[in-house]
N, C-alpha and C positions, 0 to 999 in steps of 0.2 A: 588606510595606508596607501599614500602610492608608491609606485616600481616607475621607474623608467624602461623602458624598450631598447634593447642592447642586439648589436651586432653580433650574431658568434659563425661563423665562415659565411654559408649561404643562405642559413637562418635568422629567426633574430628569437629574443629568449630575454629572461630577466633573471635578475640575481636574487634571491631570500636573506636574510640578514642568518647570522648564526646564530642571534636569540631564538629569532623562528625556528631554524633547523633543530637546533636544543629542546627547545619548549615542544615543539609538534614529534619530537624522534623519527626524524624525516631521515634515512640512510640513502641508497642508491636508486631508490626508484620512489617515485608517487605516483596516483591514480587520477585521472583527470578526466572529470564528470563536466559534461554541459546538459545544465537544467535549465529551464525557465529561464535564458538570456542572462546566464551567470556560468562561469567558470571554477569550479570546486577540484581544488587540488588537496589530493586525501594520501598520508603516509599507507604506504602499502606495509605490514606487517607479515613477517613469516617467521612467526614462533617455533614453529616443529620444520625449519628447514636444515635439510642435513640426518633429520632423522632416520628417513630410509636404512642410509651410507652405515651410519651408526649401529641402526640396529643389525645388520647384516654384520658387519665386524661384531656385534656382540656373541653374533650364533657363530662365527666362525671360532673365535677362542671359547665355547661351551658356557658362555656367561650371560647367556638370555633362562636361567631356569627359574622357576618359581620360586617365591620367598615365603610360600606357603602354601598347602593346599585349597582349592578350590572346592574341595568338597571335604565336610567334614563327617567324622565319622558317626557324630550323633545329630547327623541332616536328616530329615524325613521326607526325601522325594516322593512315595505317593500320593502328597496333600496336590501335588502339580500334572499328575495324569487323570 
């Protein structure tokens, strides 16, 4: 594929097509690797962004508790000392 080489103030930059942007889930930022005398533009992913913020509002309204226990009553913890 080629790109043209485009003006943008003092820089200069290229445009992606929206199939790219679609196809790859490219949002507001990509990661730009130089390897081997190549240029590798890679979508940055942040899945759990925001989750901090989130789970702090969950412990603030008391809605971060367990949906079950962690230990059961018929566990045998000695078999791990």
């Amino acid at each position: 594929m080629e790109l043209s080489v485009i003006q943008i103030g003092n820089s200069k930059g290229f445009r992606l097509s929206k199939t790219l942007i679609e196809k790859y889930n490219i949002k507001d930022k990509v990661e730009l690797i130089l390897e081997k005398g190549y240029i590798i533009l890679k979508p940055i992913s942040e899945p759990r962004k925001g989750w901090d913020k989130a789970f702090k509002e969950m412990n603030k309204q008391g809605d971060d508790k367990l949906l079950f226990n962690d230990v059961f009553d018929d566990e045998n913890l000695e078999e791990w000392i």
